[in-house]
C-alpha positions in Angstrom: 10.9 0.3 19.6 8.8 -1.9 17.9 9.2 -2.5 14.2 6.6 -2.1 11.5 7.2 -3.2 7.3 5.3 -2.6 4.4 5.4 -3.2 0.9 3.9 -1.8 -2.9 3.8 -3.3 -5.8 5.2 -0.8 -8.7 2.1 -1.5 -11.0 0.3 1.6 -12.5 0.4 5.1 -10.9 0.1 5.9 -7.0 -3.2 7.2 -6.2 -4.2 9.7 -4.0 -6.3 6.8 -1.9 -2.6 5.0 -2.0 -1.4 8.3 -0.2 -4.4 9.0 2.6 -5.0 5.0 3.2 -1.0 4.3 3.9 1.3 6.7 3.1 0.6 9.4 4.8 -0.1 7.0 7.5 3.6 6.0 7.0 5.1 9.5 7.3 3.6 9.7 11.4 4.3 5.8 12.0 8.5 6.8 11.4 7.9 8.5 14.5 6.9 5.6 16.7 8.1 2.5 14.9 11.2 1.0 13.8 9.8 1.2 9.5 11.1 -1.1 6.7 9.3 -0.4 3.1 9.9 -2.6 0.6 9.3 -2.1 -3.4 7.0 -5.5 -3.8 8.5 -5.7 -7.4 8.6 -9.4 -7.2 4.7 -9.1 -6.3 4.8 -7.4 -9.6 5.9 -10.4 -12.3 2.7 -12.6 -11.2 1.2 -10.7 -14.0 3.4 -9.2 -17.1 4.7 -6.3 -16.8 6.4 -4.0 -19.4 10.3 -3.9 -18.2 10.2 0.1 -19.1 7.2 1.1 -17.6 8.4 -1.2 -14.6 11.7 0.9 -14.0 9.9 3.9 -14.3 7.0 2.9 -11.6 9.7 1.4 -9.1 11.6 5.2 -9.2 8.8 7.2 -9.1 7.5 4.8 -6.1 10.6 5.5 -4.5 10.6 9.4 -5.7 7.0 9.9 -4.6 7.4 8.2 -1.1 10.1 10.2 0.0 8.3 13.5 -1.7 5.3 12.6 0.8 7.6 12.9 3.8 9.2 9.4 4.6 12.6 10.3 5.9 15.7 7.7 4.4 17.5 8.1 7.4 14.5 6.9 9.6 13.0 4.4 7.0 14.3 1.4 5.9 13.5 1.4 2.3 14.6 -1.0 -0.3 13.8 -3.5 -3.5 12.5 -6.9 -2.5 14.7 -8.2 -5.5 18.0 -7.1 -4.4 17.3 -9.1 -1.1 17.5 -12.6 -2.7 16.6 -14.3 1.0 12.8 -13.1 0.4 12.6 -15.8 -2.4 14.3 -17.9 -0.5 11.7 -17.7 2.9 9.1 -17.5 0.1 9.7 -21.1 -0.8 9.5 -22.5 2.7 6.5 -20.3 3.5 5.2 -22.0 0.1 5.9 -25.3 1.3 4.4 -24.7 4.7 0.8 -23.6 2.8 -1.8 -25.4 2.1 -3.6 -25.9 -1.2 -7.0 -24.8 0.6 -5.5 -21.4 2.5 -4.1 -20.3 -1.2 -7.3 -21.0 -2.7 -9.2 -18.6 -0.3 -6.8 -16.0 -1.0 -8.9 -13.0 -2.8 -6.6 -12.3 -5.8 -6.7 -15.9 -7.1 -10.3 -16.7 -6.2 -11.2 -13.2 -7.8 -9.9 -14.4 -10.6 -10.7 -17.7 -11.2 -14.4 -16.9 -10.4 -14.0 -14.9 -13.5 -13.4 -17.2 -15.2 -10.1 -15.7 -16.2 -7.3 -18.0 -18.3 -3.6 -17.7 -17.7 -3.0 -17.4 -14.3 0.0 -18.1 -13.4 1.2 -20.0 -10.6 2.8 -17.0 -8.8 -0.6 -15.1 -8.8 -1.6 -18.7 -6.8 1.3 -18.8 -4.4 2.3 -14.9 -4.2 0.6 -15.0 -0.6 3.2 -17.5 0.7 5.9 -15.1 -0.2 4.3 -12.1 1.3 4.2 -13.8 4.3 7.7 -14.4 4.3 8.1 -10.8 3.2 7.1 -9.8 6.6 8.3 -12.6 8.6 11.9 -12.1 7.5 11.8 -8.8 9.3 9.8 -10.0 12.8 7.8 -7.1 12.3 5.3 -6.5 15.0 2.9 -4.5 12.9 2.0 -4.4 9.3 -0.6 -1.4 8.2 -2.9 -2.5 5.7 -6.2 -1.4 4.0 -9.2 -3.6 5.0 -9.2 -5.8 1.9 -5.5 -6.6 2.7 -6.1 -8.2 6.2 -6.5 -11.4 5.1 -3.0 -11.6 3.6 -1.6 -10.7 7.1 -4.2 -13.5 8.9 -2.0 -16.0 6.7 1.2 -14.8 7.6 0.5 -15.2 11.2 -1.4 -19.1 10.5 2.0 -19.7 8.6 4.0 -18.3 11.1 2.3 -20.3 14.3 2.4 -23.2 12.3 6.1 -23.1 11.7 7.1 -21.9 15.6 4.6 -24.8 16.3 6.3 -27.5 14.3 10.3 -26.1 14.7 10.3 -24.0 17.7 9.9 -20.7 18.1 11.7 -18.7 15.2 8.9 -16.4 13.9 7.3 -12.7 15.6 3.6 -13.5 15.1 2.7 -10.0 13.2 -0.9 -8.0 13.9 -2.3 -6.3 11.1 -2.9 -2.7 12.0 -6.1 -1.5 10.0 -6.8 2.3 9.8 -10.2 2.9 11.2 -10.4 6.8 9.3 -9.8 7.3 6.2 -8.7 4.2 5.4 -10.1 3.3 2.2 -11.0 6.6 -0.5 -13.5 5.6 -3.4 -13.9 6.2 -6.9 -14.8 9.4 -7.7 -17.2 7.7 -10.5 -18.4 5.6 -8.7 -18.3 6.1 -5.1 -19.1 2.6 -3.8 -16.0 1.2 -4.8 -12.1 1.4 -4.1 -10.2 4.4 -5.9 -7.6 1.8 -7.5 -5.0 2.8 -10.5 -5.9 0.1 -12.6 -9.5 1.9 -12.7 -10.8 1.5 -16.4 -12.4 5.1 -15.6 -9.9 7.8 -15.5 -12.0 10.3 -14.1 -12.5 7.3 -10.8 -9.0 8.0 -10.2 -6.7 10.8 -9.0 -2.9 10.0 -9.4 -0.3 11.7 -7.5 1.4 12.5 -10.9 -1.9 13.8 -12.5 -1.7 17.5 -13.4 -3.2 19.2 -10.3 -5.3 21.2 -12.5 -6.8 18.0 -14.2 -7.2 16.5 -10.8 -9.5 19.5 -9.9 -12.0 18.7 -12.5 -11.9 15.1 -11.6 -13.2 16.4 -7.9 -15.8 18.8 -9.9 -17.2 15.5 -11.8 -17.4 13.7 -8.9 -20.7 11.3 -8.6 -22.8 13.0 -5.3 -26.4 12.8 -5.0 -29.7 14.2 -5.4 -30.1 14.7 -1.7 -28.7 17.9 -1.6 -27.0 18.1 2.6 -23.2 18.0 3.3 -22.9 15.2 6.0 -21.1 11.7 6.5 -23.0 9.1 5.4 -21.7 6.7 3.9 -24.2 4.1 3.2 -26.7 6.9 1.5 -24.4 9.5 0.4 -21.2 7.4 -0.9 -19.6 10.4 -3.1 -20.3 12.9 -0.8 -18.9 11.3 2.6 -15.6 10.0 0.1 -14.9 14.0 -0.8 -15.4 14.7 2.9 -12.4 12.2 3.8 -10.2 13.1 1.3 -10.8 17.1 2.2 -10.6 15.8 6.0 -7.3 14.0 5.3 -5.6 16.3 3.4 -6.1 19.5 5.9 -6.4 18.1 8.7 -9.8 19.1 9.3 -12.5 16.9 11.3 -15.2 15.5 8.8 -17.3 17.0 12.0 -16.1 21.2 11.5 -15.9 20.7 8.0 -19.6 19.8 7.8 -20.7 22.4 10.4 -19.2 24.8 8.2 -21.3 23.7 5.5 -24.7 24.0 6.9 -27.3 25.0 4.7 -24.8 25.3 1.6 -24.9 23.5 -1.3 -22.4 20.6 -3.6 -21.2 23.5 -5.8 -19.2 25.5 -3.1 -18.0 22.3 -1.3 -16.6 20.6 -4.4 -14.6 23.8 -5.3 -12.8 23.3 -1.5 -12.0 19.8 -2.3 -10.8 20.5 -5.4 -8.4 23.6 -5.0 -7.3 21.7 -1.5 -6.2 18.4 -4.0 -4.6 20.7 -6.2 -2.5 22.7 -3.4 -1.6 19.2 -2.4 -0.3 17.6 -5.9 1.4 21.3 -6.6 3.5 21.1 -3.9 4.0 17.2 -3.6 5.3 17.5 -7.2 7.7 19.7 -6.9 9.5 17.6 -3.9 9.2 15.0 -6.4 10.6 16.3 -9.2 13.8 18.0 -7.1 14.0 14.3 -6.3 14.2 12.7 -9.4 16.5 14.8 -10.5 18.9 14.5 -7.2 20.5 11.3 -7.5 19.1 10.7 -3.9 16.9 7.6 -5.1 20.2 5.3 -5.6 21.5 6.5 -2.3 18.7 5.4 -0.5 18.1 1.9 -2.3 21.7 1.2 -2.1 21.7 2.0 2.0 18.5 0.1 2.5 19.1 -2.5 0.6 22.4 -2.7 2.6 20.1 -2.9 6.1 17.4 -5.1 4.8 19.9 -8.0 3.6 22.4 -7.7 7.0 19.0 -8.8 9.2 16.7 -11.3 6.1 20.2 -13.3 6.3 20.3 -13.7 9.5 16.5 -14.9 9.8 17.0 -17.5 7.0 20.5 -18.7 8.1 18.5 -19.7 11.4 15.1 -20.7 9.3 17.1 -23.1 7.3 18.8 -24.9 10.2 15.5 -25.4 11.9 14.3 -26.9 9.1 17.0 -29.4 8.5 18.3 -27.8 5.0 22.2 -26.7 6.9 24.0 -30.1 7.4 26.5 -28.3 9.3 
């Protein structure tokens, strides 16, 4: 079986574009693939972060995966701090990067074109240690979101460059990109990504958000003027991002749902979206809240913490004789 490994930073709420662009993708991958998610809560710190609201992220991250159908005893899950050996690849991977490859990387050149002050240097280097994030684990597959690719195009230049100079150590991962559904937009404005740090909090729909708050986000949702339900997202951004989100969360082709939707009008379509979101959130909520209050999140970060270290030792253990760094 081949394997596939993710990670999330812990920063701000989980949206629902964080659940139809990955996580639901997740829950049919366990499936097929051999899964390791990791909590990126090292990814985190390259910005500061409030130690309470941290915590609290992290186990409703955890809480909210499992509530959306990832099964603990088919998914690796598990806090990239407990496994000390990702810091460890991180600074090898670092020391294997060049100045130039870092600079590229969209985070860092984002910000700097900015003109932003106080970056830090693990904003500049964080890209090194997600590559060893995923090379740890020779995982054959990493799903990411289109603006994510180019973090995996490192990893695999990093990667080649080390089997290259050291022998061959390192699985050379492909990113796997979802070509529906894979990116959901603001619902304010529809030509960009639905994010939780959106400064408009009407853009955004967390999974947390109170389902019936959530509904009137959908009914405020930016459309158009021209007045026809179909898929297009060049000239009708808001109306083709409400068709993927009601596509993704029934199940429902984009194709039937606008066939059924001939001739009608925004009004009747928004009202679908929006009591089908707030069926969604009810019922995800609930699973999330039985599992807050379980105990079970302990359980499964103990076990997969358990898993994730037995196999990251073994990798750097052989990493670090390659390089010339175990004497004996």
């Amino acid at each position: 079986m081949k394997r596939m490994l993710s990670g999330i930073k812990p920063t701000g709420r989980l949206t629902l574009g964080n659940y139809i662009g990955a996580i639901r993708n997740f829950v049919n991958y366990q499936n097929d693939y051999e899964m390791y998610i990791f909590i990126a809560n090292m990814h985190a710190i390259t910005v500061p972060q409030e130690k309470a609201e941290l915590k609290r992220n992290t186990k409703d991250l955890i809480a909210l995966y499992i509530a959306c159908g990832l099964d603990p005893e088919r998914v690796t899950i598990f806090l990239q701090s407990d496994v000390h050996e990702h810091a460890e690849l991180g600074w090898i991977m670092t020391c294997n990067s060049y100045m130039g490859e870092l600079q590229r990387m969209t985070q860092y050149k984002d910000k700097t074109a900015k003109g932003e002050t106080g970056i830090t240097a693990g904003l500049f280097t964080y890209p090194s240690l997600m590559a060893a994030d995923i090379l740890l684990y020779d995982a054959d597959y990493v799903p990411v979101g289109v603006d994510q690719k180019q973090h995996v195009e490192l990893t695999r230049n990093l990667a080649e460059r080390f089997n290259n100079r050291y022998g061959d150590t390192f699985v050379v991962p492909e990113p796997l990109v979802e070509k529906v559904g894979a990116k959901v937009y603001s619902l304010q404005d529809p030509t960009k990504k639905m994010s939780k740090s959106d400064a408009n909090p009407k853009g955004t729909i967390d999974l947390l958000d109170e389902p019936s708050v959530a509904r009137k986000k959908i009914m405020s949702a930016v459309t158009d003027s021209i007045g026809i339900i179909q898929y297009d997202p060049e000239n009708q951004p808001g109306i083709s991002n409400l068709l993927t989100i009601l596509s993704s969360l029934s199940g429902e082709s984009i194709e039937s749902i606008v066939a059924r939707y001939d001739g009608k009008g925004y009004g009747d379509f928004k009202k679908e979206v929006g009591q089908c979101v707030f069926d969604f959130l009810t019922e995800l909520q609930n699973k999330y809240k039985e599992i807050i209050s379980s105990g079970l999140i302990e359980k499964v970060i103990k076990e997969g913490d358990e898993k994730a270290r037995y196999i990251a030792r073994k990798k750097v253990n052989k990493v670090k004789k390659k390089v010339g760094l175990e004497i004996f």
